[in-house]
N, C-alpha and C positions, 0 to 999 in steps of 0.2 A: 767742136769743129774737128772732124775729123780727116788726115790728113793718110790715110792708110789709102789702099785700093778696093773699090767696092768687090771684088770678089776676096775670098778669104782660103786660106789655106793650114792644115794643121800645122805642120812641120815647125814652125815657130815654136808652137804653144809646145809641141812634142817634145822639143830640146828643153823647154821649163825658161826660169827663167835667169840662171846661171849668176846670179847676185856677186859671189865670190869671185868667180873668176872676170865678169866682168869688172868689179871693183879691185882686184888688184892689175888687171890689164890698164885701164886709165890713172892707177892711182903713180902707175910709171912712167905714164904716157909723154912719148917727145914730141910736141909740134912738128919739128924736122924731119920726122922719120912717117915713112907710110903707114898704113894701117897692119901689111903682113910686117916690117919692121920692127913694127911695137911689138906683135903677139909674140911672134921670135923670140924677141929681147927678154920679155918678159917672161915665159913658156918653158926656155929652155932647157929638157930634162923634166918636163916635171909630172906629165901624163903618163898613165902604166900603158900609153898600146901607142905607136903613129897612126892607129885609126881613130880612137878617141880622142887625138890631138886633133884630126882633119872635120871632125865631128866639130868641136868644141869651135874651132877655128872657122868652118862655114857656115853655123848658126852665128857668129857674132859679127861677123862679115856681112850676114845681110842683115841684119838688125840694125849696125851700125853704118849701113853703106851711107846715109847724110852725116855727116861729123861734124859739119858745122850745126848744126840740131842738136849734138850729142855734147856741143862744148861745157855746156854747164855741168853736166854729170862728170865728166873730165877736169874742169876747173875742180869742184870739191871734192872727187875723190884724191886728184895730188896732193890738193890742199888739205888730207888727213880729215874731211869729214865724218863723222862716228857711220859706221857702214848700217848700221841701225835706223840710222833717221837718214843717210843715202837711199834705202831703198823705196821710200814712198818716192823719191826722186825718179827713181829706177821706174817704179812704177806706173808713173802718170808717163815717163816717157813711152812707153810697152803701149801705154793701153791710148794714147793718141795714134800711133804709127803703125799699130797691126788688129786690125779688123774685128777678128774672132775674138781677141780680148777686151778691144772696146766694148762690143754687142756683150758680150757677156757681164761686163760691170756694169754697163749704162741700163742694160732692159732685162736682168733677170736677178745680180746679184743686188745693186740697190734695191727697186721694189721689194725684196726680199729682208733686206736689213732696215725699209721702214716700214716692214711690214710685224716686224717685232721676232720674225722667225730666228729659233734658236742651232736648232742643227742641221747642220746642211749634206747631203746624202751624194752618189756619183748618181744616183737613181731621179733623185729631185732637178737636176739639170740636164735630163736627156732631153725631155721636151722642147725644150729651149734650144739645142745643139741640132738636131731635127729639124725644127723650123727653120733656125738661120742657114742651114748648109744649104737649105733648100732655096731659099727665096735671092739668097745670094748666089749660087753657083746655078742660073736657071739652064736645063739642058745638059748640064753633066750626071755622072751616076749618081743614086742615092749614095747615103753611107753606108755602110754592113755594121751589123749591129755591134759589133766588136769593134771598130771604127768610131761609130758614136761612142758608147762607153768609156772606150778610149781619151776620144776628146773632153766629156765631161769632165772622166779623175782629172786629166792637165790641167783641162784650166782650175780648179778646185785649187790644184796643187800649186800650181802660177800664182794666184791669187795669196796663198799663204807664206810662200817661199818670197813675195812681195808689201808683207806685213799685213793684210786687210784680215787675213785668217788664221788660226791655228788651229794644231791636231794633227797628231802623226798618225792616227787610224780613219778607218773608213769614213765615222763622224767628224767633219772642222764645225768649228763657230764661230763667230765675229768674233776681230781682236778691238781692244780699246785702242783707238789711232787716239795719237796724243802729240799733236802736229804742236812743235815749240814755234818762240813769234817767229825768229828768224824765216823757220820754213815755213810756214802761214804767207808769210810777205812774199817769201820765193816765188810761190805758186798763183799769189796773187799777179807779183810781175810777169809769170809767165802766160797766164788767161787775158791778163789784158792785151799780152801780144797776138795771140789767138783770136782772140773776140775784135781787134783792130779796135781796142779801146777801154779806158779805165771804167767809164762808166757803166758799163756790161760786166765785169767783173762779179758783182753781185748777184744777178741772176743768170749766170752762165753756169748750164747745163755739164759741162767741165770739171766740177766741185763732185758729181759723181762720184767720178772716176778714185777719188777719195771719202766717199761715202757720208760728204756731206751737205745737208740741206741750207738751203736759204736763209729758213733760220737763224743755223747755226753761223754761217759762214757772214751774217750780219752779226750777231753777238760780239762775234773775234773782232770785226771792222770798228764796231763801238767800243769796245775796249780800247785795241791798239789807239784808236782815235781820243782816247781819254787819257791816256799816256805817250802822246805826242810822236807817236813813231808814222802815224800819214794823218792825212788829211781825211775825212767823211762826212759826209753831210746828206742827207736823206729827207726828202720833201715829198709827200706823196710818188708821183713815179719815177722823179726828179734825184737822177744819183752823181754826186759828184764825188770823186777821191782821186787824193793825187798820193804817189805813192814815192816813197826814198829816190828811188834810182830812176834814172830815163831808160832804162836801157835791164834784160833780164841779165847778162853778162854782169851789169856794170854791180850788180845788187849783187850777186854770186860772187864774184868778186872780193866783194865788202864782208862778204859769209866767213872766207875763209883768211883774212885779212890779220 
């Protein structure tokens, strides 16, 4: 379910995906205080330019213009969540709420990653960046080819600066995501918020977005479900689970409790 604007824009993907500074801006975060409040507060002195400040400052502005969408990644970054296993957090938030990165995990980098492929190129995701500007943005200019390229390396770079990949040269390649139960369960509760329901949770399209299949994402259910942490039960197409918490707040919560 995607929650972004059908049209797509770089500039997001352009700024990257600012991991650090977003996690120490929330990990200070005051409910009380507005959003330029926080950055302030937190910020102060600490950029080499006021332009890189105003930079750093209007990409996370719009990224985070819903906050209440954002509360979870703010609950455990205060609460001292390892910024390591924050950003797959970081990252399914990214890739629900902005366009270009969804289309890029859901329909080029998955099939990709069960297609068994190893190294992944800025050259191998032109095609892909091509098609979507196109079919999405119907009636504006093409891209310039410097433009495409462009957007390839970002999201390449989005992508790994978001755990899914590594590689600080021109070559990334899939990283091992090694999702513990806690966050397993997280993103459970948060798909069934999405999906408007627990029983969806399993074959929801969503699991993508971290690179993993049905399969897999049944394996983990049967597990946790063998070790008493939710409910499952699976009957031909018939899925029921109930999961810890009612509420995704109420389970993030519990995370950094």
């Amino acid at each position: 379910m995607l929650k972004a604007n059908t049209s797509i824009s770089q500039r997001l993907i352009r700024k990257g995906a600012l991991v650090e500074e977003t996690y120490n801006l929330f990990s200070s975060w005051k409910d009380e205080l507005s959003f330029d409040d926080n950055f302030d507060h937190c910020f102060h002195g600490s950029f080499r330019s006021e332009a890189w400040k105003r930079e750093i400052h209007s990409t996370l502005r719009r990224r985070f213009r819903d906050l209440k969408a954002a509360n979870s990644l703010i609950v455990l970054a205060r609460g001292g969540y390892d910024i390591s296993d924050w950003r797959y957090c970081l990252n399914f938030f990214v890739a629900i709420h902005e366009t270009l990165y969804n289309l890029f995990l859901t329909s080029w980098l998955y099939p990709e990653f069960q297609s068994g492929r190893i190294s992944l190129r800025t050259e191998d995701v032109l095609p892909h960046v091509l098609t979507v500007w196109k079919s999405s943005n119907p009636g504006s200019e093409p891209l310039s080819e410097y433009g495409a390229i462009r957007t390839a390396r970002d999201l390449l770079r989005m992508a790994r600066d978001l755990g899914l990949l590594e590689g600080e040269g021109p070559a990334k390649t899939f990283s091992s995501v090694h999702l513990s139960d806690d966050l397993f369960l997280y993103f459970c509760h948060i798909i069934a918020t999405e999906e408007n329901s627990t029983s969806r949770v399993l074959s929801s399209a969503l699991w993508k977005l971290l690179l993993l299949s049905q399969d897999q994402v049944h394996a983990h259910l049967l597990r946790l479900h063998q070790y008493r942490k939710l409910e499952y039960h699976v009957a031909g197409s018939i899925v029921e689970l109930t999961l810890p918490c009612a509420s995704t707040n109420q389970y993030t919560e519990r995370m950094v409790a």
